[in-house]
N, C-alpha and C positions, 0 to 999 in steps of 0.2 A: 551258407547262412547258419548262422545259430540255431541249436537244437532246443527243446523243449527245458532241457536241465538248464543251460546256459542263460538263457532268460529268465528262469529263476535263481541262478544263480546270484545274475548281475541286480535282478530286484532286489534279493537280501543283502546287499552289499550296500547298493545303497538309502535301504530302508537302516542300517547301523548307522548311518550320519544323519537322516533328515529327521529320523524319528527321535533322537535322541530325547526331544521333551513335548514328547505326544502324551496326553494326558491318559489314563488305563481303561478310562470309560468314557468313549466316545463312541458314536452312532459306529462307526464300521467294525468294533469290536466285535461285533457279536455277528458279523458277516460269517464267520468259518461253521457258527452252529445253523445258520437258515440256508447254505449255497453254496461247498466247497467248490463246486465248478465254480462260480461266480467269481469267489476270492483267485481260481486258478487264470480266470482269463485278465480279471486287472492284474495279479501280479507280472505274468510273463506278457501281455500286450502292455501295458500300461509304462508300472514301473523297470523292468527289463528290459522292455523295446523300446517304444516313442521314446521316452526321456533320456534315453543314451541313444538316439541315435544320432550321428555326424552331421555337422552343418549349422547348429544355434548352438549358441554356450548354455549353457546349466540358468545362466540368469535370465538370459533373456528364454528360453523354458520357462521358469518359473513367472515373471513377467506376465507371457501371454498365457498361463494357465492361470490366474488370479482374475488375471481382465476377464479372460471366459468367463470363470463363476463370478463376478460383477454381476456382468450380462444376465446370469443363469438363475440370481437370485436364492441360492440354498445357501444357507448360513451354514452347517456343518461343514459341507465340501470348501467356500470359503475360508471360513475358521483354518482349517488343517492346511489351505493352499499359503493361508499368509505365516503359516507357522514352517512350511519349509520354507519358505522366501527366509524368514529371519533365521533359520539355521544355515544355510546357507550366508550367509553372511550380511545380507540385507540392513541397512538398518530401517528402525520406525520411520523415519523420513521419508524414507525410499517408497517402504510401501504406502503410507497415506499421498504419499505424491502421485502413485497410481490411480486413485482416486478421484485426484484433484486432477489429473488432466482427464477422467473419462468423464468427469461433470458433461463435456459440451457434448456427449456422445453415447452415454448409457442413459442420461440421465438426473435430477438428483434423488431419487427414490433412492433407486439403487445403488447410488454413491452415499447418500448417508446411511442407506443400512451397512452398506461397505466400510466405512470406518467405523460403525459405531462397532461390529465382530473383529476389525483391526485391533479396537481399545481393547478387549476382551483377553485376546492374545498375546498383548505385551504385556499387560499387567499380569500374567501370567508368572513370567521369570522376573527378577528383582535387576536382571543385568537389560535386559529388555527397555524398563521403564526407566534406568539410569539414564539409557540410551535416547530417550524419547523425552526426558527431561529439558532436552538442550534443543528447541527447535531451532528449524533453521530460517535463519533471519534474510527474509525478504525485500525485494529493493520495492516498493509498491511506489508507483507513480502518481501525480498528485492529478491529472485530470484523462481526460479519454484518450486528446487529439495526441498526448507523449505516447501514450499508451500504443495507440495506431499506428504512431511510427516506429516506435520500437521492434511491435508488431510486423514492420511491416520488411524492418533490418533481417529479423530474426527468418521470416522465410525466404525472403533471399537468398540468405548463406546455409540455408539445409535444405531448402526444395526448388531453387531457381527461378527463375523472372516466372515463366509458365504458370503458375502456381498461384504468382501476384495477379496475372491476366484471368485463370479462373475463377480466382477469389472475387473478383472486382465485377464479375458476368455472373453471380449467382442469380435465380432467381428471389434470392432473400434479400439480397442489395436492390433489387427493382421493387420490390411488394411492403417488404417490411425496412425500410432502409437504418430507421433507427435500432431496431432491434439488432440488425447485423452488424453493425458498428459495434455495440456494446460485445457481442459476444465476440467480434473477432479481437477487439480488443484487452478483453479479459483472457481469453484464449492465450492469443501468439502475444501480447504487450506482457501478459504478467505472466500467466501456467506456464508459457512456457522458455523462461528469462528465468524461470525458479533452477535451483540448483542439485534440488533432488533427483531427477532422473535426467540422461543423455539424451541429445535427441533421436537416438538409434532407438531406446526405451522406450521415447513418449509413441515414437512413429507405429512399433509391432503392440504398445497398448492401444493405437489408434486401429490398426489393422484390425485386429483382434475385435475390436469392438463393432467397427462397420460388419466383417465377417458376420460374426452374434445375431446382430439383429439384422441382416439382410440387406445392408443397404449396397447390392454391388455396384452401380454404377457410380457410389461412391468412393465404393473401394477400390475403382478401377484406376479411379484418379491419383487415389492415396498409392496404388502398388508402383504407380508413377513417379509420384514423390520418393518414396522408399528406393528407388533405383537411382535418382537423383542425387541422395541423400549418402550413397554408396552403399547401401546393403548389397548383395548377392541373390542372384535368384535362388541359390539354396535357402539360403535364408527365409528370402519373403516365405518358400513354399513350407519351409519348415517350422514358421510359426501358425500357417494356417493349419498342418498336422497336429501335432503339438496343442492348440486350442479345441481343433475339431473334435479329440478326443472326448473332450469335457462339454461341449456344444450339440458333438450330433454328426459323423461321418459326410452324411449330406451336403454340410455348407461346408466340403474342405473341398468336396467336388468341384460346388460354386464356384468358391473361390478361385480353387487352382485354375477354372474356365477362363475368368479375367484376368490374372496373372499371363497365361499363354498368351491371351493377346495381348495385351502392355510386351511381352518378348518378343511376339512377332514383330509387331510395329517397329519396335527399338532392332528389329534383325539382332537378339542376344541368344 
């Protein structure tokens, strides 16, 4: 295993790429004057470990560390997670699309606080907002029922029929029938037909966010999908690390509890 220097090591290495337009005064500046243990444990568990370790790329890392702080609601830790996303390569698309799919699943509170610290950040650099200039043009459908079937295309070919059978059994199709139509449709007909994120993307923003707020028996169903959809069990487990950091150690436990069984079941 890596030793103590190693891990900081590999944090200063990759603190020379993400940080490269971190603003000079921000709230964690002044962490090394109130806490140098503090600074010593996020550099080497943090940026040293979790975010280099094997199994999720860098982006989808970054991905489910943004959705976290969605969830999380602290505007600075947000702020700095969507400013590595775009140094990393991101563009503004990408990450307001983040947004846009965890509308049906954090919230809108916290999705429009979510963009409105996203605007914040681009407007930041001048290459940024060039970049954000150019939205990306959307197919928007003219009524629900195209919508629903598009919707209905669209998880077929990433989550499989099972998927269509538990959508159709919620209890929100039995109680509220109208309102479930609209959201699955705005959902899976338009969020996620948009062009900004993969469905590999929307799937570990979706994880990510059931994780957050607790919803495991929903998550149980989504860790389902995501194996459908061909993620790896490394993966699923390595986005719930990866966010648990930023969430809270506890729900990765959660997590990783329903994950096991989605494995067993599937014998993987």
């Amino acid at each position: 295993m890596d030793t103590a220097a190693d891990l900081a090591r590999k944090a200063a290495n990759l603190h020379a790429f993400i940080d490269q337009y971190v603003p000079q005064r921000r709230l964690t500046a002044a962490l090394p004057d109130v806490s140098t243990d503090y600074v010593k444990l996020q550099e080497e568990v943090m940026w040293g470990g979790v975010w280099q370790v094997p199994g999720l790329d860098v982006t989808l890392r970054s991905i489910a560390t943004i959705a976290a702080q969605c969830c999380n609601g602290w505007e600075f830790g947000l702020q700095h997670q969507i400013r590595v996303g775009l140094s990393l390569g991101m563009s503004p698309q990408k990450i307001k699309g983040i947004f846009l799919q965890l509308i049906f699943y954090a919230g809108i509170p916290a999705t429009v606080s979510s963009l409105a610290q996203a605007q914040r950040v681009i407007n930041e650099q001048p290459m940024w907002q060039a970049e954000d200039s150019e939205p990306l043009q959307a197919d928007w459908l003219d009524t629900v029922e195209e919508k629903l079937e598009r919707g209905r295309e669209i998880r077929r070919a990433n989550w499989g029929e099972n998927a269509e059978f538990d959508l159709e059994n919620t209890l929100a199709h039995e109680l509220t029938p109208e309102t479930a139509a609209l959201v699955e449709a705005y959902n899976f007909g338009e969020v996620w037909a948009r062009g900004d994120l993969t469905p590999r993307e929307r799937t570990v923003c979706i994880l990510v966010a059931l994780m957050c707020r607790g919803h495991m028996r929903q998550l149980r169903e989504h860790i389902d999908y995501a194996l459908e959809l061909g993620m790896s069990k490394r993966e699923i487990c390595e986005t719930f690390s990866q966010a648990g950091w930023y969430r809270g150690w506890p729900y990765v436990e959660e997590a990783l509890e329903q994950a096991d069984a989605v494995f067993t079941e599937r014998g993987i």
